[in-house]
Backbone as CSV, one residue per row, in Angstrom:
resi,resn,N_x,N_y,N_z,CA_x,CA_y,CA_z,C_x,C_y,C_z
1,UNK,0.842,-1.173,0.000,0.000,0.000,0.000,0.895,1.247,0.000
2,UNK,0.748,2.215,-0.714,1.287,3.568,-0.498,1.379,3.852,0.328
3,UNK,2.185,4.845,0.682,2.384,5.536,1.935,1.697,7.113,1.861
4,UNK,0.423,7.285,3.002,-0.422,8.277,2.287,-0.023,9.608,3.422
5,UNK,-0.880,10.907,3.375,-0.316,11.763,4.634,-0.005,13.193,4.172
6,UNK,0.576,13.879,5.118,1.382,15.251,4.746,2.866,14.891,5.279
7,UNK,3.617,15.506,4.913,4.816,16.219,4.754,5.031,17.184,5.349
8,UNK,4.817,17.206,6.658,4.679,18.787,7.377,6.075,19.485,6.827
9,UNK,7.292,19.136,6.502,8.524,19.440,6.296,8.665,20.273,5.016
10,UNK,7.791,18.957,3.965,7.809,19.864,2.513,6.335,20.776,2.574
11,UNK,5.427,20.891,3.699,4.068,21.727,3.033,4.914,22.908,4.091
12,UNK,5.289,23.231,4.874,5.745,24.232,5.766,6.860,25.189,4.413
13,UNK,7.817,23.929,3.588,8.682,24.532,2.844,7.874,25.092,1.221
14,UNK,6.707,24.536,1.327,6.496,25.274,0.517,5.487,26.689,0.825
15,UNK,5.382,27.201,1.964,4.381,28.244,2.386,5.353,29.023,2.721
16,UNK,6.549,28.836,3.701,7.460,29.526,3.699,8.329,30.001,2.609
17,UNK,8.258,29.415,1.221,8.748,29.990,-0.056,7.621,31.059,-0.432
18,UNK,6.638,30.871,0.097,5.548,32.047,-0.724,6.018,33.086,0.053
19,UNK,6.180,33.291,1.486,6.475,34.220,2.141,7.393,35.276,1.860
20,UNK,8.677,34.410,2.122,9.715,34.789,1.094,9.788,35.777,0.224
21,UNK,8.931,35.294,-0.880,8.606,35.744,-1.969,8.021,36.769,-1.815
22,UNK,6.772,36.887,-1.263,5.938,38.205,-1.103,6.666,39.476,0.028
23,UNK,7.648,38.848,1.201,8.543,39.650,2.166,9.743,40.551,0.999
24,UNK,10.110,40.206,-0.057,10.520,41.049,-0.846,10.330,42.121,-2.170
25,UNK,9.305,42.300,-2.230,8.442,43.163,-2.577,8.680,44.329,-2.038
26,UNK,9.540,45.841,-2.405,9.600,46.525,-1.522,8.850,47.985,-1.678
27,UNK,7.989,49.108,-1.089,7.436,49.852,-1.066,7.870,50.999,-2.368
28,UNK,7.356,51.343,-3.069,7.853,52.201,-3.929,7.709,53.488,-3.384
29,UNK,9.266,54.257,-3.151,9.529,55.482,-3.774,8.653,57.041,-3.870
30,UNK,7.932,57.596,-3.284,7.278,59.196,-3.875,8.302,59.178,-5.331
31,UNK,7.590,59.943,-5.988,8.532,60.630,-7.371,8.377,62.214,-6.257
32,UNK,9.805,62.598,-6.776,10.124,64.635,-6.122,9.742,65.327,-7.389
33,UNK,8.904,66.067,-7.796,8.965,67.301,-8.664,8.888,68.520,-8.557
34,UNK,9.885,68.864,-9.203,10.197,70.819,-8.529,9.039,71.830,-8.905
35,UNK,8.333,71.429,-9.936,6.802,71.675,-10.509,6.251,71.515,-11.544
36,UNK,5.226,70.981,-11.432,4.345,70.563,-12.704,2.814,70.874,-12.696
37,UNK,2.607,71.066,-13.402,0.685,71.230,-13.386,0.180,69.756,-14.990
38,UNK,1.305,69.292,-14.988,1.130,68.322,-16.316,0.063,67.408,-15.420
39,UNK,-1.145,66.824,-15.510,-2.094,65.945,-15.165,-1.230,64.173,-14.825
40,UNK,-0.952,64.088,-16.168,0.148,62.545,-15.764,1.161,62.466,-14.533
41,UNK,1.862,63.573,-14.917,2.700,63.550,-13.763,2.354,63.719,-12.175
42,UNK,1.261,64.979,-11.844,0.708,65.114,-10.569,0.218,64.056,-10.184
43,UNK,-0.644,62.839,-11.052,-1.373,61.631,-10.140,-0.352,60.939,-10.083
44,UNK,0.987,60.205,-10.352,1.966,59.485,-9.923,2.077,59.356,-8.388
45,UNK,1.852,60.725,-7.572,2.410,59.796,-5.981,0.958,59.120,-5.633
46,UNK,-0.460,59.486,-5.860,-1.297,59.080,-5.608,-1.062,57.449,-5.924
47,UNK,-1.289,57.325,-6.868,-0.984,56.181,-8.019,0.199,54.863,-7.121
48,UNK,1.505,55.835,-6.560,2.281,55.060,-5.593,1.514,54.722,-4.721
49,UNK,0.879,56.039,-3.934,0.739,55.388,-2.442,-0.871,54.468,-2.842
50,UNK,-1.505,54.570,-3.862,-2.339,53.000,-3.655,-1.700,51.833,-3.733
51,UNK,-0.178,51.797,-4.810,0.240,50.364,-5.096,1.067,50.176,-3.694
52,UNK,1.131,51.320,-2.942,2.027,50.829,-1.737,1.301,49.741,-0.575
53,UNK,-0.059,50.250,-0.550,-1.213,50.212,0.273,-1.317,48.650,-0.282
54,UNK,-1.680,48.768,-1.277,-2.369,47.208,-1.945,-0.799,46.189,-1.033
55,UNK,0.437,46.535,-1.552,1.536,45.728,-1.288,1.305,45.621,-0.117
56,UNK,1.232,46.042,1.162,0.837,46.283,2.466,-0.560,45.229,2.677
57,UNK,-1.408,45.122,1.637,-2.111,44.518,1.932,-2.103,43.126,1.468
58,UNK,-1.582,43.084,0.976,-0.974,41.173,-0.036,-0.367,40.868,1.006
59,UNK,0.963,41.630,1.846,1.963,41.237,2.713,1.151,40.806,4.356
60,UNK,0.046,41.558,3.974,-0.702,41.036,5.603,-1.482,39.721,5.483
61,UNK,-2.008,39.610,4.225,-3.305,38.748,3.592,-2.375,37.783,3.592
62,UNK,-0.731,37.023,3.253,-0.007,36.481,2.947,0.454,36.000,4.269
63,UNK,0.883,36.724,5.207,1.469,36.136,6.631,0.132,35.356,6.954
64,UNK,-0.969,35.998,7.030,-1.862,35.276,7.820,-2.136,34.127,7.310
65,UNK,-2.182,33.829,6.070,-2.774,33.141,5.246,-1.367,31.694,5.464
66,UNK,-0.183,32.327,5.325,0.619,31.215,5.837,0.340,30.625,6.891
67,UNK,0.359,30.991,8.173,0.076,31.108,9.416,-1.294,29.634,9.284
68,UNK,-1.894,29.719,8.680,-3.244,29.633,8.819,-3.049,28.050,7.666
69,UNK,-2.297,27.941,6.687,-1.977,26.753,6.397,-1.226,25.937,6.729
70,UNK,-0.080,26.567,7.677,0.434,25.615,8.307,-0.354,25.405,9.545
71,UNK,-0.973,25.725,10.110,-1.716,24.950,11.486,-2.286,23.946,10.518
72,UNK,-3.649,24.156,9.507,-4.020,23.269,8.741,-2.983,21.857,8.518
73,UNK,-1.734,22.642,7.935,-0.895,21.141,8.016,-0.786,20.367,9.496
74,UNK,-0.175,21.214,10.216,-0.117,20.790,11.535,-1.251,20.035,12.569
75,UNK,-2.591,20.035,12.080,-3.813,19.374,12.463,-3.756,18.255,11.509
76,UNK,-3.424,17.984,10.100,-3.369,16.890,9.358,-2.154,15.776,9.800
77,UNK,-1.428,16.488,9.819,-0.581,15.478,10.544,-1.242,14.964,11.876
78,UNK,-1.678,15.662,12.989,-1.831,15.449,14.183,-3.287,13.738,14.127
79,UNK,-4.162,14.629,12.678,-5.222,13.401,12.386,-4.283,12.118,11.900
80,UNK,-3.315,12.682,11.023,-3.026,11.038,10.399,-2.345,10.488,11.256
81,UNK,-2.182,10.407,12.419,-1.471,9.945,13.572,-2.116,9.068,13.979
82,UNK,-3.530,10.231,14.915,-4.557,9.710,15.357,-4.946,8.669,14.540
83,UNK,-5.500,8.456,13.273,-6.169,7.448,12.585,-4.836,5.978,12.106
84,UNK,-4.004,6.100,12.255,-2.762,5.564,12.163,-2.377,4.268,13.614
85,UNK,-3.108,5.360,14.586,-2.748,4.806,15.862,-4.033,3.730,16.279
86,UNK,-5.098,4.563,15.269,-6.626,4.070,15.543,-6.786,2.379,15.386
87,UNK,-5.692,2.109,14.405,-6.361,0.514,14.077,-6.029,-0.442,14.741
């Protein structure tokens, strides 16, 4: 028979690679302008500080969301134990 289950080792290594991944993502920059009334150019910091906000918000949605699949792993293992031990 196969050997069935989780991998707490490889599902932890693969949630902690998403992390990773999304922990380097880094805040963009204001643009400085000495003056403009050009329309394109004035909405640019706006324009930043939403993509900053959104990044801020992937990076929170992302910890938790790790957080929250590894217990999931960590209860699957804890069942395939239990049912392991059951017979």
């Amino acid at each position: 028979m196969a050997n069935t289950g989780t991998d707490y080792g490889v599902w932890t290594g693969l949630t902690n690679s998403v992390s990773t991944s999304i922990s380097g993502i880094s805040d963009m920059a204001e643009l400085t302008f000495s003056a403009t009334t050009m329309t394109p150019f004035t909405s640019f910091n706006d324009e930043i500080k939403s993509f900053n906000t959104a990044i801020s918000s992937l990076k929170t949605f992302t910890t938790t969301d790790v957080t929250r699949m590894n217990q999931a792993a960590e209860n699957k293992v804890t069942d395939d134990q239990n049912q392991a031990n059951a017979k």
